[in-house]
C-alpha positions as CSV (number, residue, x, y, z in Angstrom):
1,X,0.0,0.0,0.0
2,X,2.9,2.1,-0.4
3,X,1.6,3.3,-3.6
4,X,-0.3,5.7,-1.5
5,X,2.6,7.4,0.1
6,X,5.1,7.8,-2.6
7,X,5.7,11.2,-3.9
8,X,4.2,11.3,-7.8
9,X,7.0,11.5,-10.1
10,X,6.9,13.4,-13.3
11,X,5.4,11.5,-16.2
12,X,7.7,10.0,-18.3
13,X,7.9,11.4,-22.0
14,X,6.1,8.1,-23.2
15,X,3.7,7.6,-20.8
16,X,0.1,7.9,-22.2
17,X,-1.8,9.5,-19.1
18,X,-5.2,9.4,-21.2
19,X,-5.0,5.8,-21.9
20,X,-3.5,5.3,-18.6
21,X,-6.2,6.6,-17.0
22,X,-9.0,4.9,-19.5
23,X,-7.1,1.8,-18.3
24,X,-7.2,1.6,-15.1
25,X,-10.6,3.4,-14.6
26,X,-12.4,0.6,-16.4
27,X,-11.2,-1.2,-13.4
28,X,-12.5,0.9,-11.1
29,X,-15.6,1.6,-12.5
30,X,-16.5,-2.3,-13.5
31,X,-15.4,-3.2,-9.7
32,X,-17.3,-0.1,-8.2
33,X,-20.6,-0.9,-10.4
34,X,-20.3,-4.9,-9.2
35,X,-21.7,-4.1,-5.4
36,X,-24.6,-2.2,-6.7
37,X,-25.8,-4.3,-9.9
38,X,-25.0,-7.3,-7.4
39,X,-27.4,-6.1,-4.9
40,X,-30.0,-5.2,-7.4
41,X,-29.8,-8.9,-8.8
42,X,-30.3,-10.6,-5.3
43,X,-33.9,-10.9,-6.1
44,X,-33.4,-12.5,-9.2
45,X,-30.4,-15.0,-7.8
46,X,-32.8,-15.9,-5.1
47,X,-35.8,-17.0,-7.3
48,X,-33.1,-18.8,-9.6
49,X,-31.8,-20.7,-6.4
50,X,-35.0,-20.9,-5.3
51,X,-34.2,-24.1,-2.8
52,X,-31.7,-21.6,-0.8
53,X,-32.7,-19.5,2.3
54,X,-32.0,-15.3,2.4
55,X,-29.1,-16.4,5.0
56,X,-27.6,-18.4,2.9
57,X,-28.1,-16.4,0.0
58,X,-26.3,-13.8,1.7
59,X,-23.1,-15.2,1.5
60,X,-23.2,-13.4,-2.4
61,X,-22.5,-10.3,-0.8
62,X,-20.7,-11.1,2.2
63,X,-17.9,-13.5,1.0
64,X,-16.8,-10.9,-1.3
65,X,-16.7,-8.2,1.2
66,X,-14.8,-10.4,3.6
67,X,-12.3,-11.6,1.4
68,X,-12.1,-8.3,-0.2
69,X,-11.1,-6.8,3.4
70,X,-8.8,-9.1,4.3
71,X,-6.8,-8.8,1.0
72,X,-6.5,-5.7,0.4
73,X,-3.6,-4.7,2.5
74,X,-1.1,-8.0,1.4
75,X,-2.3,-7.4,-1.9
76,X,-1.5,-3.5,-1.9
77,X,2.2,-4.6,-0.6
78,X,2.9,-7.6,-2.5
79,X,2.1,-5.2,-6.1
80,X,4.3,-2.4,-4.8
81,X,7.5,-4.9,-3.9
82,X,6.4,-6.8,-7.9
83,X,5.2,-4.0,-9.6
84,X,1.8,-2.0,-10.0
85,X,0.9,-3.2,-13.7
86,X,1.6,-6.8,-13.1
87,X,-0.6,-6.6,-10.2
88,X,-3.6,-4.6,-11.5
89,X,-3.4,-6.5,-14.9
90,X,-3.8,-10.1,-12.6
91,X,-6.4,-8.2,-10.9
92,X,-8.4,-7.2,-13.9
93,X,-7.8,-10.8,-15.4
94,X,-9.0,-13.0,-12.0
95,X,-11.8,-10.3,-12.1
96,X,-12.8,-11.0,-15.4
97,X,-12.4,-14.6,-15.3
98,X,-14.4,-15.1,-11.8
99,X,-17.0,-12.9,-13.3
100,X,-17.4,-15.4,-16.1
101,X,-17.9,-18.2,-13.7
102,X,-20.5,-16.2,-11.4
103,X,-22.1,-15.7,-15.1
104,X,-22.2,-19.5,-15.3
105,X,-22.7,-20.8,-11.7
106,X,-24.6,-23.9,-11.7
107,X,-25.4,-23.5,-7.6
108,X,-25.1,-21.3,-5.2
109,X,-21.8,-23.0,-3.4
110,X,-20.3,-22.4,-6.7
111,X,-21.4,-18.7,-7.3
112,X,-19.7,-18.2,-3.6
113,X,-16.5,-19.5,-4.3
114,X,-16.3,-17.2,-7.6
115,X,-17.4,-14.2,-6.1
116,X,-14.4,-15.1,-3.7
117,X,-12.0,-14.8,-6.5
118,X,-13.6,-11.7,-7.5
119,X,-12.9,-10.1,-4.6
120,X,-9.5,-11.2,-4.8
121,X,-9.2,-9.7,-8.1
122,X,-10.5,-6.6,-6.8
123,X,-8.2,-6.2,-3.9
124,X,-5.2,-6.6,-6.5
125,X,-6.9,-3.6,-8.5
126,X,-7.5,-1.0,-6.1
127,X,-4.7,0.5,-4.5
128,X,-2.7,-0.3,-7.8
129,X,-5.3,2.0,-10.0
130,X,-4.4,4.7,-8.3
131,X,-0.5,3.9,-7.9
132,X,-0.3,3.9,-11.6
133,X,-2.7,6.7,-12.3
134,X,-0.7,9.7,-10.3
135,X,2.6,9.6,-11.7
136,X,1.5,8.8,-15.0
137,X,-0.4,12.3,-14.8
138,X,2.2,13.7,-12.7
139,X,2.6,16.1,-9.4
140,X,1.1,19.2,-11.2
141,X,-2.0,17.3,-12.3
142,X,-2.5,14.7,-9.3
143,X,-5.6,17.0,-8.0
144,X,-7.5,15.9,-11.3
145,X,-6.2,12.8,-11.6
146,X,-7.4,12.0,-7.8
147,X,-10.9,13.6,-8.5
148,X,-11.4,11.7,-12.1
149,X,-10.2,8.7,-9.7
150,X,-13.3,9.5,-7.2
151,X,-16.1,10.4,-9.7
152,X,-15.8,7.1,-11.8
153,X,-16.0,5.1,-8.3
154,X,-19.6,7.6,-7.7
155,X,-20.5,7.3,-10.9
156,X,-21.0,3.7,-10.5
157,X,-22.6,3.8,-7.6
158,X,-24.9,6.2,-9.0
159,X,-25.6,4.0,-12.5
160,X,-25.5,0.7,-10.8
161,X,-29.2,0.1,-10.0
162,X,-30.7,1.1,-13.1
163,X,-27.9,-0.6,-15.1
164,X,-28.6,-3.8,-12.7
165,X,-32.1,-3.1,-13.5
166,X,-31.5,-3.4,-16.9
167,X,-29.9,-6.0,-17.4
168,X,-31.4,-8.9,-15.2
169,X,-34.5,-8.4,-17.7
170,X,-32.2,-11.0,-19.6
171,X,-31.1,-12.5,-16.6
172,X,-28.9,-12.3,-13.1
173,X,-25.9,-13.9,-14.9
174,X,-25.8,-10.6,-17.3
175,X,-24.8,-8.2,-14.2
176,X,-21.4,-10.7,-14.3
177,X,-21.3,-11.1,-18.2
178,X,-21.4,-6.8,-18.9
179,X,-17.9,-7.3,-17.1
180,X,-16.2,-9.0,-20.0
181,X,-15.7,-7.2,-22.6
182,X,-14.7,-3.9,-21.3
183,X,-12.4,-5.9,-18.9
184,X,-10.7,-7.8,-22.0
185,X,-10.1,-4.3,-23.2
186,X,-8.7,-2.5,-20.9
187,X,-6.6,-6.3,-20.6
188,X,-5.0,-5.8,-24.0
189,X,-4.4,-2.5,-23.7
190,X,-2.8,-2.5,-20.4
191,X,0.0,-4.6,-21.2
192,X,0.9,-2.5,-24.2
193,X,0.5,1.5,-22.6
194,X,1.0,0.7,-19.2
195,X,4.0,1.9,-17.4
196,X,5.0,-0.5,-14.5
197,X,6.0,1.1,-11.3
198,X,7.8,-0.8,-8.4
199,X,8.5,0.5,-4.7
200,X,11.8,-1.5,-3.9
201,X,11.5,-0.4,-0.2
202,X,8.3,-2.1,0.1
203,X,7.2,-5.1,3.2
204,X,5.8,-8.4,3.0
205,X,2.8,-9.0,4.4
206,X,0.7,-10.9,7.2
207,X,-0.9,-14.0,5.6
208,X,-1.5,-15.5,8.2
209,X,-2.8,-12.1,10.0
210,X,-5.4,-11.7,6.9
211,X,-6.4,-15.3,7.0
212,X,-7.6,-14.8,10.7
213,X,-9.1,-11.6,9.4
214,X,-11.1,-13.5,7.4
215,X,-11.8,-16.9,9.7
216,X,-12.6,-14.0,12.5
217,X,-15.3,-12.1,10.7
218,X,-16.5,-15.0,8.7
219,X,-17.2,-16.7,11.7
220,X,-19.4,-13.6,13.1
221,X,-21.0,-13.3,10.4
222,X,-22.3,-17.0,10.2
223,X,-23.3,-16.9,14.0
224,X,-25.1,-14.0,12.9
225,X,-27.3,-15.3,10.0
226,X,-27.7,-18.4,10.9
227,X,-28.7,-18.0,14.7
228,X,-32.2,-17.6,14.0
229,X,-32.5,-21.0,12.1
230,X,-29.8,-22.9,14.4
231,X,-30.8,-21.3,17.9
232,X,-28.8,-18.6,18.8
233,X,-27.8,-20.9,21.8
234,X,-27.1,-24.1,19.9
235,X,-23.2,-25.6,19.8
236,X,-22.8,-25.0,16.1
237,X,-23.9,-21.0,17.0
238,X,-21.9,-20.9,19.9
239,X,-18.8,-22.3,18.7
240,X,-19.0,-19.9,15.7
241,X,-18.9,-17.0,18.2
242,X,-16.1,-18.4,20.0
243,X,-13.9,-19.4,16.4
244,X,-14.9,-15.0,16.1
245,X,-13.4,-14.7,19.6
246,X,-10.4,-16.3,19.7
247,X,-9.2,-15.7,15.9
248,X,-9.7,-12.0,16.3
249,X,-7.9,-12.3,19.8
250,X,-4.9,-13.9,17.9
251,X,-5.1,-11.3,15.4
252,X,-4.5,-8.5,17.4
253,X,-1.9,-10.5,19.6
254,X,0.0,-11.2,16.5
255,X,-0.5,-7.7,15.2
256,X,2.0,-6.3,18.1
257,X,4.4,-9.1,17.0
258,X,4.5,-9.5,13.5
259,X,7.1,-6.9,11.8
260,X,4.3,-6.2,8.8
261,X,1.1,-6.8,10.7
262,X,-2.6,-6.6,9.0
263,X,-3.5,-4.2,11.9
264,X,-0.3,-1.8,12.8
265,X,-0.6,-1.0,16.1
266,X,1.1,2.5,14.9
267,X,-2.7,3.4,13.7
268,X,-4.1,2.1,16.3
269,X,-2.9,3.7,18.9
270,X,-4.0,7.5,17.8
271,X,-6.8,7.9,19.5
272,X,-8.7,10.2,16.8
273,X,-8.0,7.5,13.9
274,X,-8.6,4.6,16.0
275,X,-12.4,6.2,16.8
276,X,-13.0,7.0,13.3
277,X,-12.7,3.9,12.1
278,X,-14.4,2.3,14.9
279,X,-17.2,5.0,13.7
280,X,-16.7,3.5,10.2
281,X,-17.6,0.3,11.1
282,X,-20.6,0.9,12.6
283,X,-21.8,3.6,10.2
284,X,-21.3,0.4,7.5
285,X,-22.7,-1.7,9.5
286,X,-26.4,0.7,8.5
287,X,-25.7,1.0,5.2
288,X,-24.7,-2.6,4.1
289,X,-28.4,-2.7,5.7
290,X,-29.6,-0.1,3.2
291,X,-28.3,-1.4,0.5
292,X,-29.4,-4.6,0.1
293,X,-32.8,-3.8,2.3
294,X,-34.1,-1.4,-0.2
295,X,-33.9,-4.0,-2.7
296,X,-35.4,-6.3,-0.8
297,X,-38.3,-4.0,0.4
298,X,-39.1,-2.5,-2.8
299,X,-39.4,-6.1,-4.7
300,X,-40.9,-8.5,-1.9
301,X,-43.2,-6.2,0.2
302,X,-44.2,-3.5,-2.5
303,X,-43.8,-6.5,-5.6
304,X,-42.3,-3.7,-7.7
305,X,-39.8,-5.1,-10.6
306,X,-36.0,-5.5,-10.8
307,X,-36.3,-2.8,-13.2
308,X,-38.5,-0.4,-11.0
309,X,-36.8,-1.0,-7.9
310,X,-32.9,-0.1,-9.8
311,X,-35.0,3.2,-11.1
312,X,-36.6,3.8,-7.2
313,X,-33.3,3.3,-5.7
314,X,-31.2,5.3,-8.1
315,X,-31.4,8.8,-6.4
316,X,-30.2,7.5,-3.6
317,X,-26.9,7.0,-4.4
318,X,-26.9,9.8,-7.2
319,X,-27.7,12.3,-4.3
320,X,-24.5,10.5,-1.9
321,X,-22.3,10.9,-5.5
322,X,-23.1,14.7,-5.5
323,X,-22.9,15.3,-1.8
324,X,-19.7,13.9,-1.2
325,X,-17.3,15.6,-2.8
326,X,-18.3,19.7,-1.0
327,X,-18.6,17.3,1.8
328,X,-14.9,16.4,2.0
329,X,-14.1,20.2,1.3
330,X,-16.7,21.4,3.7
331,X,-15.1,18.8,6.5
332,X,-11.6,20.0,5.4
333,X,-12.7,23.7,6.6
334,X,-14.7,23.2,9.5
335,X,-13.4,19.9,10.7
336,X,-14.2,16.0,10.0
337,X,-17.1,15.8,13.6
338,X,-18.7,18.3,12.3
339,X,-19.8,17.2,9.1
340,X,-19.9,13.8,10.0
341,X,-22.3,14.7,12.4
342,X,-24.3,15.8,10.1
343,X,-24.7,13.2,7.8
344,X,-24.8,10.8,10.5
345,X,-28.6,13.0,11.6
346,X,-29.0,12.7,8.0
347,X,-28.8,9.4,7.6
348,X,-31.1,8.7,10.6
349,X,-33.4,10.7,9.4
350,X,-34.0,9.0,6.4
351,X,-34.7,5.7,8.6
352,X,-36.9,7.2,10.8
353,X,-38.8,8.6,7.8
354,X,-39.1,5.1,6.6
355,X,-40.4,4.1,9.5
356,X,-43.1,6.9,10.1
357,X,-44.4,7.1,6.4
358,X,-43.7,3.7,4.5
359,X,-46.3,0.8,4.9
360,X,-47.6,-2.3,2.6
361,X,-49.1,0.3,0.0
362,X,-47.1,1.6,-2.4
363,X,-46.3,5.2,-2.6
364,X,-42.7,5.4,-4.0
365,X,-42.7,9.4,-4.5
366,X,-44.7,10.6,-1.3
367,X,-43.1,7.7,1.3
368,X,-40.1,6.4,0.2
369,X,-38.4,9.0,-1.9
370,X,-37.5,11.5,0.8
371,X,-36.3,8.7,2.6
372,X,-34.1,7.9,0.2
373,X,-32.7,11.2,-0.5
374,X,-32.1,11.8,3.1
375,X,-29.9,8.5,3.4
376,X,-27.6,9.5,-0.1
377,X,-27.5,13.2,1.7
378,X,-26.1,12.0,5.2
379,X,-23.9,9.1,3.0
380,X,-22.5,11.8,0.7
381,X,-21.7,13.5,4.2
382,X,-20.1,11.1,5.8
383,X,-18.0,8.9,3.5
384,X,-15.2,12.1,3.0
385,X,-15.7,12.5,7.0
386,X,-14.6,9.5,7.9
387,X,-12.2,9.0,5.6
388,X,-10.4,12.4,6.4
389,X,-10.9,11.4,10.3
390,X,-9.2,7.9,9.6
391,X,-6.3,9.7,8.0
392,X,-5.5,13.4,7.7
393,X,-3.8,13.0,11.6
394,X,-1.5,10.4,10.0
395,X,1.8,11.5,9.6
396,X,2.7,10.6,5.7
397,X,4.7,7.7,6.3
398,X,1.3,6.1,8.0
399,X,-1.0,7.2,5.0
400,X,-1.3,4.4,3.5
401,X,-1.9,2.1,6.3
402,X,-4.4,4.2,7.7
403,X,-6.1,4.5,4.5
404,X,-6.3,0.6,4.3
405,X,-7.1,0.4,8.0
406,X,-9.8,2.3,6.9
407,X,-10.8,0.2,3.9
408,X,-11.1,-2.7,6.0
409,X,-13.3,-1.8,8.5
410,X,-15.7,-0.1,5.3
411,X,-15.9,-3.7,4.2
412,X,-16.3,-5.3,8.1
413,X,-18.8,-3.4,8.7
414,X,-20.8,-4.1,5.4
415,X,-20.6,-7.8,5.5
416,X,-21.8,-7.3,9.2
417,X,-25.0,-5.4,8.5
418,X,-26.0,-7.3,6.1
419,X,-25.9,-10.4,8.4
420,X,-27.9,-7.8,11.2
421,X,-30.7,-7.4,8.0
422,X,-30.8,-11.2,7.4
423,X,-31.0,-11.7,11.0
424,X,-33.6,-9.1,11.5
425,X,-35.9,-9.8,8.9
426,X,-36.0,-13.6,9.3
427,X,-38.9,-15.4,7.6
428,X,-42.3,-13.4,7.6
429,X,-45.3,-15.2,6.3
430,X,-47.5,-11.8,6.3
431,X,-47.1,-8.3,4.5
432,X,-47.5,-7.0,7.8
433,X,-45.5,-8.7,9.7
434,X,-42.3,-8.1,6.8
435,X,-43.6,-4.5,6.8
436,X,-42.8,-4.9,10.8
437,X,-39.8,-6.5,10.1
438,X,-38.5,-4.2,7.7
439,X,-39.3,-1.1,10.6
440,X,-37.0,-2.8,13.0
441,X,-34.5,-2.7,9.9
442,X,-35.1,0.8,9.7
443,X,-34.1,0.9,13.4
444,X,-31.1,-1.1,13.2
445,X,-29.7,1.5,10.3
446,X,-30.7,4.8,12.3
447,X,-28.6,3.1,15.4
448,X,-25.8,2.3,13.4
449,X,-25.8,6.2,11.9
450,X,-26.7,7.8,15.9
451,X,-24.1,5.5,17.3
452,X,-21.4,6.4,14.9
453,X,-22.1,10.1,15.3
454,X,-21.5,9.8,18.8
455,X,-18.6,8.0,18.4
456,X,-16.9,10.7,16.4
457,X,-17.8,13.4,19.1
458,X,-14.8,12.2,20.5
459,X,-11.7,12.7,17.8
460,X,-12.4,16.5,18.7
461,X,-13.5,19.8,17.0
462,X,-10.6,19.5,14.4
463,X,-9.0,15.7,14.6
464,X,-5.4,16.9,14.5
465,X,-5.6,17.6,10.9
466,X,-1.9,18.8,10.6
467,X,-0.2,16.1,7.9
468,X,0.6,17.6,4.8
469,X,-1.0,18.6,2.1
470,X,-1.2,15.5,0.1
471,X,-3.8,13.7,3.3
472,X,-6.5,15.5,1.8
473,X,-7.1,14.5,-1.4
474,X,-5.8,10.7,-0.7
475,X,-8.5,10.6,2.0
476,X,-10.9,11.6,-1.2
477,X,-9.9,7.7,-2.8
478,X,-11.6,5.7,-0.6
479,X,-15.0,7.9,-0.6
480,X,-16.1,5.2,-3.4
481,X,-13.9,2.9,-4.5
482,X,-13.2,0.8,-0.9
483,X,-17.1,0.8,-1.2
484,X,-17.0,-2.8,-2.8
């Protein structure tokens, strides 16, 4: 992860920063776009594999955001010690390959184990995209190249429910098929424009410290969606709490020890970063609710279609895309709390709007649009808040391990809410009892956001934002793209 705190060189006198940038934000954008034209597809998985239960179905979305977290710091280190192009093109090309196989999944063990692989794929990509894109455009031009960086990551976000929409009128395997051919494209033409860049200085990592990563949240998150259908006080539950408990214990043990450690206790230690990200993972923990709840609301209690729901949900994210880049300059000037704040109120209040106005009838504009808008405000608010919290105190040298420390606990917190939503909404028989069930959803996300908030109250008025000039626009990278 290095690639984050390397000064930008001049670009070379054959470097194509264009194409270079064309490149490497297919990547980005095809890897950004996957979590939201996955979620919009769930509906349409579930009736295909229509012999699996929602908690099982889950693991679509979760083992990606596990595996996804627990790569991304070995594989950030591992392509700055073997080079940034050979590890963003074996990205793109596990990407596009595990794609092809969730296209093709005859079952839904098999669809798992892919979407494993594309999160592995996708770990390799990310912090490489932008560790070839900056000193390709150079030091004079890395504020543009950083903000072209963050809009392609909102843009997806923003066009992946009505593209998702769109396409599973085919079918669910063409939200994994749309991958490959721009992916093939950007393949070719990588290995013949792009420069490769090395960091020579660069660490090892952890293995074993991300495989307990994994084995630790994994295990909550099974606990979690399976307690209701295993009894939450059953051996099988029980034991998967305690595999949680003690692999998490040895993670942090080893994390003191180990010379390159998943978790550097460096971070850790500052009080300000260590409370944003604890803030982050809680603040995920509501919106991996949202995300996948809306879809699930809008098509199973209001019967609306794939198509209609990716339309319904759209502003949404559209609204968080537009908020989130005057957010990060608004939190810049009057401090990371503040705004965060905000959109953590925000982003409550579109819950408890839900909650107040939404019932079994349909009313998309009157009930659940203002919801909706209020959530993408308070998400457009937050994401540059605590992302600036989690880093700007960093002294350079830590950038990139706060920045990753940060990424991490994006995609904890994720994969644990949407455990919390399957969990929640369990197995009602009656509109009205999954209207009921979708309120104490509604709940669930405004605690996470209220919770969060008040856990920022205490990284103070202005959260020691004295590193240099370059923290603020590499907090601006994660806004979107660690969003996976």
């Amino acid at each position: 992860m290095t690639a984050l705190i390397t000064r930008p060189t001049a670009p070379a006198e054959d470097s194509h920063p264009a194409l270079t940038a064309l490149i490497v934000l297919t990547g980005v954008f095809l890897s950004s776009l996957d979590l939201f034209i996955v979620n919009i597809a769930f509906p349409s998985i579930s009736a295909s594999f229509h012999g699996e239960n929602l908690s099982s179905l889950s693991w679509v979305l979760s083992a990606y955001t596990i595996v996804f977290a627990a790569a991304l710091v070995p594989a950030g280190r591992w392509a700055d010690r073997t080079g940034r192009k050979k590890a963003f093109l074996l990205g793109l090309a596990v990407f596009t390959a595990s794609s092809a196989l969730c296209a093709v999944a005859p079952s839904l063990g098999f669809l798992v184990a892919a979407r494993v692989l594309q999160a592995t794929g996708g770990a390799l990509m990310l912090p490489t995209s932008l560790g070839l894109l900056l000193p390709a455009f150079g030091p004079e031009r890395k504020g543009a190249a950083i903000g072209l960086w963050s809009a392609v990551g909102g843009a997806a976000a923003a066009f992946g429910p009505p593209i998702g929409g769109l396409l599973v009128q085919a079918s669910w395997r063409w939200v994994f098929l749309v991958n490959l051919p721009l992916s093939v494209l950007a393949f070719v033409f990588g290995i013949r424009l792009l420069r490769e860049v090395r960091d020579p200085a660069a660490h090892k990592s952890d293995l074993l410290g991300a495989a307990l990563l994994s084995v630790s949240v994994a295990s909550l998150v099974a606990a979690i969606v399976e307690g209701t259908d295993w009894g939450w006080l059953s051996a099988r539950i029980l034991g998967a709490f305690a595999l949680a408990a003690v692999s998490g214990a040895w993670l942090v043990v080893r994390s003191f020890r180990h010379p390159n450690p998943i978790l550097e206790p460096a971070v850790i230690r500052h009080r300000a970063v260590a409370l944003a990200d604890v803030s982050s993972l809680v603040f995920f923990g509501g919106f991996g609710a949202l995300v996948l709840g809306g879809v699930l609301f809008l098509t199973g209690v209001w019967h609306e279609s794939i198509l209609r729901a990716g339309f319904m949900i759209a502003p949404g994210p559209l609204l968080a895309g537009l908020t989130a880049f005057p957010g990060g300059l608004l939190g810049a000037r009057v401090g990371h709390r503040a705004v965060g704040t905000a959109g953590s109120l925000l982003f409550a209040a579109g819950g408890l709007w839900w909650i107040t106005h939404v019932g079994a009838a349909p009313n998309w504009a009157e009930d659940y649009l203002p919801g909706s808008l209020l959530g993408g405000a308070g998400v457009g608010l937050m994401l540059p808040s605590l992302g600036g919290a989690a880093t700007a105190p960093l002294p350079p040298q830590r950038f990139a391990t706060g920045s990753a420390l940060y990424a991490m606990t994006r995609q904890i917190g994720v994969a644990l809410g949407v455990a919390c939503l399957v969990a929640i909404l369990g197995t009602a028989t009656t509109a009205a009892a999954a209207v009921t069930a979708f309120h104490h959803a509604w709940i669930f996300m405004m605690g996470c956001a209220l919770v969060s908030g008040v856990v920022l109250q205490g990284i103070g008025a202005r959260a020691a934002e004295t590193a240099d000039a370059d923290a603020v626009p590499l907090d601006a990278i994660y806004v979107v793209a660690a969003g996976k």
